[in-house]
N, C-alpha and C positions, 0 to 999 in steps of 0.2 A: 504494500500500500504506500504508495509516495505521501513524503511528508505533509502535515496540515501548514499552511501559510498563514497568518495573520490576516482578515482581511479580505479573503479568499476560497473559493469553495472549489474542492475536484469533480468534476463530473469521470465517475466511470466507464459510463457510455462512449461520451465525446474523447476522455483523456486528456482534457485539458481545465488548465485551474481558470474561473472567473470568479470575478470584484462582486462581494456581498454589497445589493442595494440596500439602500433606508426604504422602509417600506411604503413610503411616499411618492417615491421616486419608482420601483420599482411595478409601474401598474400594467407596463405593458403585458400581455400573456407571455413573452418570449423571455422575459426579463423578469416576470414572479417569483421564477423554479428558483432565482438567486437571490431571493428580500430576505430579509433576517430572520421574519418571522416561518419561511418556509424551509432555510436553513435549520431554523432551532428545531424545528419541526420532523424533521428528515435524521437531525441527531437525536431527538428522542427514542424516533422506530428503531433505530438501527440499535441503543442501549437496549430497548424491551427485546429484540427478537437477538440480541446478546443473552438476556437473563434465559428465554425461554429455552433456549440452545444450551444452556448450561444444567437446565432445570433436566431437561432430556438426558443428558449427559449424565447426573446423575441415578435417575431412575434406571437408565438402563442397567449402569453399573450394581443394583439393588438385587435387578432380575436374573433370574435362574435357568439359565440357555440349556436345553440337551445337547449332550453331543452328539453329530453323527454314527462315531463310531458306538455308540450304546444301542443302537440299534440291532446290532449283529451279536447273537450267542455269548463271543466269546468277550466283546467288549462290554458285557452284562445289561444285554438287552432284558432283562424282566420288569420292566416298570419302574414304578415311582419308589416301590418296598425293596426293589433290589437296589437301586440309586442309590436309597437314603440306609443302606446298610440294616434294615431290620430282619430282612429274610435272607440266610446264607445260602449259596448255592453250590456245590460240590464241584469240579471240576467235570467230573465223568457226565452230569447232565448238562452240564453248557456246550460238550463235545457233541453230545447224541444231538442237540437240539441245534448246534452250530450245521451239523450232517445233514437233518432234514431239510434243511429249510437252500440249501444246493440245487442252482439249475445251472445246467450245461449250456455252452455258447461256441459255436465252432468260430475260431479266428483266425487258424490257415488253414489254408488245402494244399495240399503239397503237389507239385505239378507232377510228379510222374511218383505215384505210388508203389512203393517198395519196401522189403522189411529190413533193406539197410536205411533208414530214412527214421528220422525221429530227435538224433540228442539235438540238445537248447539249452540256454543259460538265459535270462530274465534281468534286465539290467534297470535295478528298481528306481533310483538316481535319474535316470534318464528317459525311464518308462520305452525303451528296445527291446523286445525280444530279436536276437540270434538262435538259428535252428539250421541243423544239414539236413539235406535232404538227396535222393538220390538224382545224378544229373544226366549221365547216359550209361549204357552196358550192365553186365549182370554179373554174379560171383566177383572172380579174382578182379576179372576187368573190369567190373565198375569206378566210376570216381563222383566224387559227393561236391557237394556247392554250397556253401555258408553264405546265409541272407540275414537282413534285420530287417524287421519290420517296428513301426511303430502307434501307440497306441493314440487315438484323439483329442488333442486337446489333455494329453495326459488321463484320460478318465478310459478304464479298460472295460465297464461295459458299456459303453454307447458308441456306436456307430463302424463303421469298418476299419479296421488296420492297415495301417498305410505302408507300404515297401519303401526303403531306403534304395535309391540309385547306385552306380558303380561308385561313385566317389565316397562310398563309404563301405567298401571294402568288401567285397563279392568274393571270398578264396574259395578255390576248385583244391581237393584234395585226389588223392588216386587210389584210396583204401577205407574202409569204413571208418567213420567219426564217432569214436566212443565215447568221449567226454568232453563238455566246455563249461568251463568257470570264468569268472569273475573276482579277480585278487581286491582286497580294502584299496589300495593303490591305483585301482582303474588299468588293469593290465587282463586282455580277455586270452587264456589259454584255451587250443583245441588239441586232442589228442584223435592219433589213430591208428587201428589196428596191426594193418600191415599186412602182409600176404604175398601178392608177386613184387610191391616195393617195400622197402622197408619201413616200420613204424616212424612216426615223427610226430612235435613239435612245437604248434604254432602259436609266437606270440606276438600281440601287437596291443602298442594303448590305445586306449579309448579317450574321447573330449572330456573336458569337464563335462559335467551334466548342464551344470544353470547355464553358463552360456552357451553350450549348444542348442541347449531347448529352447531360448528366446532365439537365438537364431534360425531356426527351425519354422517355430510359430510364424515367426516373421515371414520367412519363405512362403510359409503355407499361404497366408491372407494375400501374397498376392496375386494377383488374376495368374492365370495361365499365359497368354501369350505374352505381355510385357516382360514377361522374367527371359531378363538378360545375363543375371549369374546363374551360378551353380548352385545348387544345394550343400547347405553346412557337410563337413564331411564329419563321420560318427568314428570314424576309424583312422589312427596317424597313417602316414605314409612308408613309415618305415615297420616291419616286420623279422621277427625273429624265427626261425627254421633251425630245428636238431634232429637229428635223424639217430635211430636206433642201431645197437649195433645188431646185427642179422639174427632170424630168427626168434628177436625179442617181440612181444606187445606191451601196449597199455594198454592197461581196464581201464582206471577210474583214477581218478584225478579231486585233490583237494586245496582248494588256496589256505595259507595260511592267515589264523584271523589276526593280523597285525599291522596297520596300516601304514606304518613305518618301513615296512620291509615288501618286497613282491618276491615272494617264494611260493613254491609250491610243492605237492607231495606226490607221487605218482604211485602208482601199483601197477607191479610189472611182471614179466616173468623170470626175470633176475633176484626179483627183491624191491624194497621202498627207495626212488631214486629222489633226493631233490634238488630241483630247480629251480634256481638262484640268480638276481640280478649282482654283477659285479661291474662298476665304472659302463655303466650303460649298455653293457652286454651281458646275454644270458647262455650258463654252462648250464651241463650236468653237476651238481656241486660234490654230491658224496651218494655212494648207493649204498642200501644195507641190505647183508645177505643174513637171513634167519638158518641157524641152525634148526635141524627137527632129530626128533629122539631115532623117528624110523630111518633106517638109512637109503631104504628107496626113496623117500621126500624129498619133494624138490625145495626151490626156495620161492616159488612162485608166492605171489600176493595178488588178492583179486581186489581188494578193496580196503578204502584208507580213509580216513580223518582225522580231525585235529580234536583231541580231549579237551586244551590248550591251547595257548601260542608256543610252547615248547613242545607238549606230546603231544606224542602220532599215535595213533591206533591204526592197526595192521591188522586186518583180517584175513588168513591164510584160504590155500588151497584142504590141508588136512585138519582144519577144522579149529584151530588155532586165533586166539586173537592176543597180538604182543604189542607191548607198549615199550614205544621206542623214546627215547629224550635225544630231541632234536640238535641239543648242544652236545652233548658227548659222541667223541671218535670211537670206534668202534663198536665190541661186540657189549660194553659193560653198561652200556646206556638201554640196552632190553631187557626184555624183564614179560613171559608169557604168564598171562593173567586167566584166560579164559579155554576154554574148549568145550567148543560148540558139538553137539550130538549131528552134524553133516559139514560140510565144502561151506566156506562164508562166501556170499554174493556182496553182502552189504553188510557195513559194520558203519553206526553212526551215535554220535554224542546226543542224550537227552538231559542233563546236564553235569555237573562237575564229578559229578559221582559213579553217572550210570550211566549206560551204553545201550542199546538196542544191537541183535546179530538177525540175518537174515540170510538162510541157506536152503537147502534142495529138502526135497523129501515133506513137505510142508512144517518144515524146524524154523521156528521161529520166537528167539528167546529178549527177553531184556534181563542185563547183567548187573548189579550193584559192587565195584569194585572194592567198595570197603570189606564186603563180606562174601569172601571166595569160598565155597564147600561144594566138591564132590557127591554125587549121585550115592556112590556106592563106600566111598570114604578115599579110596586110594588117590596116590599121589596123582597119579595121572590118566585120572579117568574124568568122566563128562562134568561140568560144571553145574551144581543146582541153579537153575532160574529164580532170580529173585520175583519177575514176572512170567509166566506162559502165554504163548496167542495160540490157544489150539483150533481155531479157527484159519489158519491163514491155509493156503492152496494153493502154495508153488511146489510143485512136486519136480520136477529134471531141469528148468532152463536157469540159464547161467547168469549175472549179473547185469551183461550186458543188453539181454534180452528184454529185459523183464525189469520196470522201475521202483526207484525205491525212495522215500524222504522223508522227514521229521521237522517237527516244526512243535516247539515245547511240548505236549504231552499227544500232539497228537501223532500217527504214526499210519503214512500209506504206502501200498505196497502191490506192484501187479502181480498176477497169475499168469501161468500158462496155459489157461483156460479164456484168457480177455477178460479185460477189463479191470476195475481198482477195488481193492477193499479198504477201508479206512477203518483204525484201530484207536481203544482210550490208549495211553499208552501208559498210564496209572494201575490199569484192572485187565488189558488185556483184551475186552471187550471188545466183538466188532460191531460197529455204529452203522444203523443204517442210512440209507443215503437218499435224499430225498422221496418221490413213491415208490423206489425200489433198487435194487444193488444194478443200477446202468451208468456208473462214473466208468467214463472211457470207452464201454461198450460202441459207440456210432462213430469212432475214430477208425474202428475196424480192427480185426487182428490183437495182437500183443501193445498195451500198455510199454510202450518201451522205454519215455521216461516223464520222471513225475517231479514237479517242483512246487512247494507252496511261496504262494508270492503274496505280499501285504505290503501295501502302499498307507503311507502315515498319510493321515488327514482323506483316504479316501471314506464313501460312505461303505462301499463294498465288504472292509475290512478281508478280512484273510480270504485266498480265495487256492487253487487249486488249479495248477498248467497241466494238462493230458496231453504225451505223444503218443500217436499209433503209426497205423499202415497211410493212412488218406490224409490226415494233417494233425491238427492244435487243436485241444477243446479246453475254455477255460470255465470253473466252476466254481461259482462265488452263489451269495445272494442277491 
């Protein structure tokens, strides 16, 4: 507001100051809006509709807003008695009731359906999904194609997903894409199987999130034909490629939760490999090879996570799950905790304590590592479950096949049968899922992989990413 002048009045309209008349003088109509009396007049309204702006100001602050997210289960949507803390509500029914109230929304299709086709990573900072899909040939020959698409306006369930162009990084692979994460650091790793070329590698950074999304948005709103740039690119230009040594794979792949560092954990068929940024380039840092008692065992690891920012969890081939400390050389930093009654597909943190294992034969335990005890007593026999899922129904497919994820208590997991089961992961319990067990069923085929995604401030609250054979489904309320 430019300064008041002695003398003087500012019109806002006009933007220019004119000479306060005597109200004598001042009879013309043009020359009124500036007499004293309609001056003093003009500063009265603008004090009242000051008070009443203030008055508002406060009453609002008085009032009692819901939040979006209490409308969802988990954010304890049960009314005003759940709000106001009178009525407690168990964990186990905010899950069942989070489950029901699930509908499915298909948001890719995958242009050439395939059962190499499905891994994705969810980049919640920037609202992208990246997903490989398969892009021409079959078996050994096939090679896969890494897309991003992006969500509306930031909001994932209204309206269509938008595909990001070349400039934001389209890589062509030549063997299947087993795993892609997303490091604290904004560094997207892709891993892949290998076969007629060898396993590899891929890593590259990603934009900050805020200012690629306003740049973004900005692109969007404008018309189509005037855009004379490019679109923001989602992907740096520079990329990193390691290649296995022969006859190795990766399964699965872990970022480290440390935002300080861009490490990551692999499961391979050597052992736990990780890889480590040094002076802006990325090695193999250290690999660790597990001893096993049998001596035909290999060292193979199928699946890996972080306990920690320091431990690893290793879930083996023979049923094994070792906790490795990521700062100690060698063998003295292991330490096997668990043995699972089959092969680990999946081994994942539910929190500081406990672990979830997930393997063949429909075995499907969570482990409490404070309190380790034997089945049968002996030293190295099958580990008691501190929880059982005897409900779960993956009977032969292998990790890679068949998805797996966690997300505080709650626990999903495909079958080899299709589709998802969703578990308490407190009781065990499996939840049913909206009017009936169809999460992931219309995707077709195998569940191949599963991510729960929760955007802060959306209304949606937690929601549920399906891969299959035909594309994405995602399931929220």
């Amino acid at each position: 507001m430019p300064p008041a002048l002695p003398g003087f009045y500012y019109d806002a309209e006009k933007k220019k100051y004119f000479k306060i008349q005597p109200d004598h003088v001042a009879s013309h109509e043009s020359a009124s809006k500036y007499s004293k009396a309609a001056v003093k007049k003009e500063a009265e309204e603008q004090r009242a509709r000051k008070r009443r702006k203030m008055l508002e100001q406060r009453e609002r602050k008085m009032r009692f807003i819901r939040s979006k997210l209490l409308e969802n289960p988990l954010g304890g949507g049960w009314g005003v008695t759940r709000e106001l803390g009178v009525v407690r509500v168990d964990s186990g029914t905010m899950v069942r009731a989070w489950a029901q109230g699930l509908q499915g929304k298909r948001i890719v299709d995958f242009r050439r359906p395939d059962e190499g086709s499905g891994a994705f990573v969810f980049d919640v900072a920037g609202g992208v999904l990246t997903f490989a899909e398969t892009l021409r040939g079959e078996g050994d020959g096939a090679s896969f194609v890494v897309r991003h698409v992006v969500a509306p306006a930031g909001d994932l369930g209204r309206g269509s997903w938008v595909e990001l162009g070349a400039m934001s990084g389209c890589s062509i692979f030549d063997s299947q894409v087993t795993s892609m994460d997303i490091s604290p650091s904004r560094v997207l790793m892709t891993t892949t199987m290998g076969g007629s070329h060898s396993a590899c590698v891929h890593l590259t950074k990603l934009s900050e999130p805020a200012e690629w999304r306003a740049q973004h948005e900005a692109h969007m709103e404008t018309p189509p034909h005037p855009r004379n740039i490019d679109p923001p690119p989602y992907t740096s230009d520079v990329s990193t490629i390691i290649r296995s040594q022969p006859n190795a794979t990766f399964w699965a792949s872990s970022p480290r939760p440390d935002p300080t560092v861009s490490d990551f954990a692999l499961a391979t068929t050597n052992g736990t490999v990780i890889v480590a940024e040094s002076q802006s380039s990325w090695s193999f840092d250290r690999i660790q090879t597990f001893k096993h008692e049998a001596s035909d065992a290999g060292p193979e690891v199928l699946a890996v996570d972080w306990l920690d920012a320091n431990v690893l969890l290793n879930g083996c081939r023979d049923g094994t799950v070792r906790l490795w400390d990521a700062r100690a050389r060698g063998a003295e930093g292991t330490r096997s905790r668990v043995r699972h009654p089959s092969c680990v597909n999946h081994v994942r943190r539910l929190d500081a304590h406990r672990v979830v294992v997930a393997g063949l034969r429909r075995q499907m335990a969570a482990y409490d590592l404070r309190y380790i005890r034997t089945e049968d007593g002996r030293v190295d026999g099958v580990t008691r479950p501190h929880v059982g899922f005897p409900a779960y129904g993956n009977k032969e497919l292998n990790g890679v096949r068949v998805g797996f994820d966690v997300c505080g208590d709650l626990v999903a997991a495909g079958t080899d049968e299709g589709g998802v089961q969703i578990f308490d992961g407190a009781s065990g319990r499996e939840v049913r899922v909206g009017r009936g067990r169809d999460v992931g069923r219309r995707v077709g085929g195998l569940a191949r992989c599963l991510r729960f995604v929760e955007v802060e401030g959306g209304r949606e609250g937690r929601g549920l990413l399906v891969a299959g054979v035909g594309g994405i489904e995602r399931w929220a309320w």
